[in-house]
C-alpha positions as CSV (number, residue, x, y, z in Angstrom):
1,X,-187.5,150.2,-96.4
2,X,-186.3,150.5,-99.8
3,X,-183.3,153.6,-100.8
4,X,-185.6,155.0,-103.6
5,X,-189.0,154.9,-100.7
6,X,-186.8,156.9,-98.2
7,X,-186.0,159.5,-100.9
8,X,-189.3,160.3,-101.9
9,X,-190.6,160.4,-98.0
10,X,-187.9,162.8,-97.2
11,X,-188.2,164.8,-100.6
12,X,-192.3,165.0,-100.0
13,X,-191.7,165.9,-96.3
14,X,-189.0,168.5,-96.9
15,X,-191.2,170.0,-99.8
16,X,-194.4,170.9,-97.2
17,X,-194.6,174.4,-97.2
18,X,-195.9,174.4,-93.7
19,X,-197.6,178.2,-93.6
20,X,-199.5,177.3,-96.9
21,X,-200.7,174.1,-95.0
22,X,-201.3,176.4,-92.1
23,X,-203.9,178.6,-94.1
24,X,-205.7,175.5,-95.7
25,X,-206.3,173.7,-92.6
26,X,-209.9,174.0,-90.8
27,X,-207.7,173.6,-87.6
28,X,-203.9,174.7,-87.6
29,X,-202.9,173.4,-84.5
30,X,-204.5,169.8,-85.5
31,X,-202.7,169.7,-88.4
32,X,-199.6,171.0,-86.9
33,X,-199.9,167.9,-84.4
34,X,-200.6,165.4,-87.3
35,X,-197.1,166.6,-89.3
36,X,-195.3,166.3,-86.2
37,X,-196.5,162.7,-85.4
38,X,-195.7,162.4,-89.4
39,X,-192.1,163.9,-89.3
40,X,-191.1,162.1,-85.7
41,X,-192.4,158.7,-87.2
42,X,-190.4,159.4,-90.4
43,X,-187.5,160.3,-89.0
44,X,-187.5,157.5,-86.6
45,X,-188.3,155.3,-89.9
46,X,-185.6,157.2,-91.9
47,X,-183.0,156.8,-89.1
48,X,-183.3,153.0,-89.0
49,X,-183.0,152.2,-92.8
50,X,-180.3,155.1,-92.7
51,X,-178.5,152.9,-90.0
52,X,-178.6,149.3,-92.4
53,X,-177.7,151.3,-95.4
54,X,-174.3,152.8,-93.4
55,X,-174.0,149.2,-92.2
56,X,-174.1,147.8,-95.4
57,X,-172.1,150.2,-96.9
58,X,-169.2,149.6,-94.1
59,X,-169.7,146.0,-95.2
60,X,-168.3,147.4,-98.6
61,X,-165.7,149.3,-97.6
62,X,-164.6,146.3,-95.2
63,X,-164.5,143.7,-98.0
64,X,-162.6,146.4,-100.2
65,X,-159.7,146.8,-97.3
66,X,-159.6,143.0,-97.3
67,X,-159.0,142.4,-101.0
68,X,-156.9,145.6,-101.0
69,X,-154.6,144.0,-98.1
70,X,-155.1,140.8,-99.5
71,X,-153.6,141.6,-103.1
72,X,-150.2,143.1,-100.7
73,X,-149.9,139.9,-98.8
74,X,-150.1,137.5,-102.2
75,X,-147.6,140.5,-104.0
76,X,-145.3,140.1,-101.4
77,X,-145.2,136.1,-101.8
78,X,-145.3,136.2,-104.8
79,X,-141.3,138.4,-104.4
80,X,-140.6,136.5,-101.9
81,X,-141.1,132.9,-103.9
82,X,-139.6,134.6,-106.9
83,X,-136.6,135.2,-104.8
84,X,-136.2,132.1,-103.2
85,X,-136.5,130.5,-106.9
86,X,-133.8,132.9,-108.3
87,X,-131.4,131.2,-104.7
88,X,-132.2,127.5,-105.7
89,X,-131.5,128.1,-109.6
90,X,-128.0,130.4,-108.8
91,X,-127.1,127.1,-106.9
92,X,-128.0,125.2,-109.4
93,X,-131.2,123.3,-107.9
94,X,-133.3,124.4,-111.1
95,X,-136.3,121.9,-110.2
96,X,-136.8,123.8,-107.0
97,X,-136.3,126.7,-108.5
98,X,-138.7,125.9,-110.9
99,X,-141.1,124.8,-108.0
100,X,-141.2,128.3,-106.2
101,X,-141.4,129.9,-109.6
102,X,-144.4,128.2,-110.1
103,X,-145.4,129.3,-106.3
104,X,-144.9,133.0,-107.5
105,X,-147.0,132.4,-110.2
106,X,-149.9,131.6,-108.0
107,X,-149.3,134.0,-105.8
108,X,-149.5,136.7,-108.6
109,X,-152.3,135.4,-109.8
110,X,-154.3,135.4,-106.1
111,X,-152.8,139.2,-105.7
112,X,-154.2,140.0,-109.6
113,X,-158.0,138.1,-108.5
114,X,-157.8,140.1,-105.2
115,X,-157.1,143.5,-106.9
116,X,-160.2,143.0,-109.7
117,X,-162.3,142.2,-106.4
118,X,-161.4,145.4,-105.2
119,X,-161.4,147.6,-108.4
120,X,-165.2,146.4,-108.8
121,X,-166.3,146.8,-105.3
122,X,-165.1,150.8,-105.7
123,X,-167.7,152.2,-107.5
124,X,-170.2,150.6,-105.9
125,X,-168.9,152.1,-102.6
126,X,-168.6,155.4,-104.2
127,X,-172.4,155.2,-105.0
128,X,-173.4,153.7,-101.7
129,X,-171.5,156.5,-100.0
130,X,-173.2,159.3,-102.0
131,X,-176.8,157.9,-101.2
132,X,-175.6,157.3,-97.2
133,X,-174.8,161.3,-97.7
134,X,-177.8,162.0,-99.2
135,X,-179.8,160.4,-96.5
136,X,-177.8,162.2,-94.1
137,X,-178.3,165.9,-95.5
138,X,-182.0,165.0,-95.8
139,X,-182.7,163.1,-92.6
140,X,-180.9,166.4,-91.0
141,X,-183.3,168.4,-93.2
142,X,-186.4,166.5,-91.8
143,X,-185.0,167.2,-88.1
144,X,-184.8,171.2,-89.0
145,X,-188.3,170.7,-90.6
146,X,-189.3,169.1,-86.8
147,X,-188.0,172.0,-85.2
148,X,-189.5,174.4,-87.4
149,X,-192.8,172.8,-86.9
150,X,-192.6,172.4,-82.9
151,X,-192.0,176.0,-83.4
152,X,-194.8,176.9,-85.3
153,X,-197.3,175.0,-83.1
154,X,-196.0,176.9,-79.8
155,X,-196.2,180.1,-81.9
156,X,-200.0,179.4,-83.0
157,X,-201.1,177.9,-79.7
158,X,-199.5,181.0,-77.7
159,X,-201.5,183.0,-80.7
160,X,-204.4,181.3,-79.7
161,X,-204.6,181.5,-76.2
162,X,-203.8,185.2,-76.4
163,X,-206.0,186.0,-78.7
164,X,-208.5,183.9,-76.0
165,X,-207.7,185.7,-73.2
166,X,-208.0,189.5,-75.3
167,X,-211.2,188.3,-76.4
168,X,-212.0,187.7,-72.7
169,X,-210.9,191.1,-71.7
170,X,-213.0,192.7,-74.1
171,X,-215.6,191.0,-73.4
172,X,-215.0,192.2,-70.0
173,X,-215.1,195.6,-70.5
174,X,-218.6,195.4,-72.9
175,X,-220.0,194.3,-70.0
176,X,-219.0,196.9,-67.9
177,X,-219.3,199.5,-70.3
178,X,-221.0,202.6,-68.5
179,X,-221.9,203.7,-71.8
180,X,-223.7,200.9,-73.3
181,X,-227.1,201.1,-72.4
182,X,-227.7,197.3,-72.2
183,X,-225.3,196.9,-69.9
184,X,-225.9,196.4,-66.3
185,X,-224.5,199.9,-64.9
186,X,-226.5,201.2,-68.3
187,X,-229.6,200.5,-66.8
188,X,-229.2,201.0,-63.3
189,X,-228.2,204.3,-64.5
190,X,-231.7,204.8,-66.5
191,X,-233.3,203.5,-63.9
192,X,-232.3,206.5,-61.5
193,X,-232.6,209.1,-64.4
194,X,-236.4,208.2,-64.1
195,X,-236.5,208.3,-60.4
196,X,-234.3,211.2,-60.3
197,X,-237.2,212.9,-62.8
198,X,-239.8,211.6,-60.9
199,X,-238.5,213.7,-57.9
200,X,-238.4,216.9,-60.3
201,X,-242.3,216.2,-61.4
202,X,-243.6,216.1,-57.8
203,X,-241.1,218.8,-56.6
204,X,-242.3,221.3,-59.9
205,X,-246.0,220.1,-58.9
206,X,-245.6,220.5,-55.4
207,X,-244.1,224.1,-56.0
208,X,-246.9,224.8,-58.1
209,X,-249.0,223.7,-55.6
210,X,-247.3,226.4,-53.0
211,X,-247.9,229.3,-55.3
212,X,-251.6,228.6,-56.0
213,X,-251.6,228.7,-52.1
214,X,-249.9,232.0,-51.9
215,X,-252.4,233.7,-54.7
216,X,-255.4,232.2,-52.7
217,X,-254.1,234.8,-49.7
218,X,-253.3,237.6,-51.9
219,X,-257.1,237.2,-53.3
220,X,-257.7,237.0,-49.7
221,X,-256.4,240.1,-48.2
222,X,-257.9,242.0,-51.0
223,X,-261.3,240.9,-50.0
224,X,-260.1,241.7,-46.3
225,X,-259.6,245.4,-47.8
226,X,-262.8,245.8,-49.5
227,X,-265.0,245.0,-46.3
228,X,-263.0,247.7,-44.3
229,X,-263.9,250.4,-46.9
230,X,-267.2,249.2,-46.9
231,X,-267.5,249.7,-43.3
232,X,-266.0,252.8,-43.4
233,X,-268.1,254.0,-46.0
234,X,-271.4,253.0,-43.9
235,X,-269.9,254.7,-41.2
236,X,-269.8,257.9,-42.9
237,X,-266.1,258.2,-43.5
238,X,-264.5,258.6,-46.6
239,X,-262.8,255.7,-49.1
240,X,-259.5,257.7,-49.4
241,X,-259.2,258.0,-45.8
242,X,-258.5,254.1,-45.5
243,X,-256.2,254.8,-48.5
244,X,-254.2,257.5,-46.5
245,X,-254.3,255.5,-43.6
């Protein structure tokens, strides 16, 4: 996977405003499960090219510190043929002096060709190691961003399943609702109200009944009343006297 590919994965991941994403989606917690298949895969991608670039980059740095120790060892050959030419020419041997001179001079040479290899490996280490930083900070964003989204999909699937189990209750309680009249204690209690009113109709029309009675021997003892006058009449008596009686 290519530097510039795991930029722009980690830049488009680590731009996802998740709560927006959250208020578009038809289903929250399926897309909430999607991006966290997403960032997992891309981290898992991201840590593996992240690995080869740091590998590539120690590469660098490990050719560098060769060259770098490299250029030492052919200085200090060069000094030490110098030195062994300055010996042989203060005893007078000038063509071996001459010989190690020469020997210095290649040495120098091999020190100045390690040195420019090192020079020009330097900035492209310095480069390397600012991208393997880069990767870094933004492969540790993307494993906030994981975090953030586990989070978010616990928060909205405990939302959920209260929200489940309040709709539950209430539903619940409608159906027990003593006051709803389609409910089933609703109309068990109509149901007696009309039984309960039947019972008043035939007790009103049974104490109706009674009193019709009662008149029927009021009439009667009236009647009762008027014969005994009339027999006393015929039997020559007086009216009143039945009254004073």
């Amino acid at each position: 996977m290519a530097k510039q590919s795991i930029f722009g994965r980690i830049s488009q991941l680590l731009r996802a405003n998740i709560n927006a994403l959250i208020d578009q989606a038809e289903d929250p917690q399926l897309m909430l499960d999607q991006m966290v298949r997403d960032f997992t895969n891309s981290i898992a991608d991201a840590e593996a090219a992240i690995a080869e670039t740091i590998g590539n980059l120690r590469l660098l740095e490990d050719d560098h510190a060769q060259d770098v120790e490299a250029a030492r060892e052919w200085g200090d050959k060069a000094l030490a043929a110098s030195r062994k030419a300055d010996e042989l020419r203060a005893a007078g041997n000038a063509a071996d002096a001459d010989k190690f001179d020469n020997l210095a001079k290649v040495a120098l040479s091999r020190q100045i060709s390690s040195e420019n290899e090192a020079k020009s490996a330097e900035p492209q280490i310095a480069a390397q190691t600012e991208v393997v930083d880069k990767l870094k900070s933004g492969l540790n964003g993307m494993k906030q961003k994981l975090v953030e989204l586990q989070n978010k999909r616990a928060e909205l699937v405990a939302r959920a399943k209260s929200a489940q189990a309040q709709r539950q209750v209430q539903d619940a309680v409608k159906s027990i609702d003593v006051l709803d009249p389609t409910s089933e204690i609703g109309r068990f209690e109509d149901k007696i109200r009309r039984e309960e009113a039947l019972v008043r109709g035939q007790a009103e029309l049974a104490a109706s009944s009674l009193d019709a009675q009662f008149n029927e021997l009021d009439d009667l003892g009236e009647l009762t009343e008027v014969d005994a006058r009339l027999a006393a009449l015929k039997a020559g008596g007086s009216s009143q006297g039945a009254i004073s009686d």
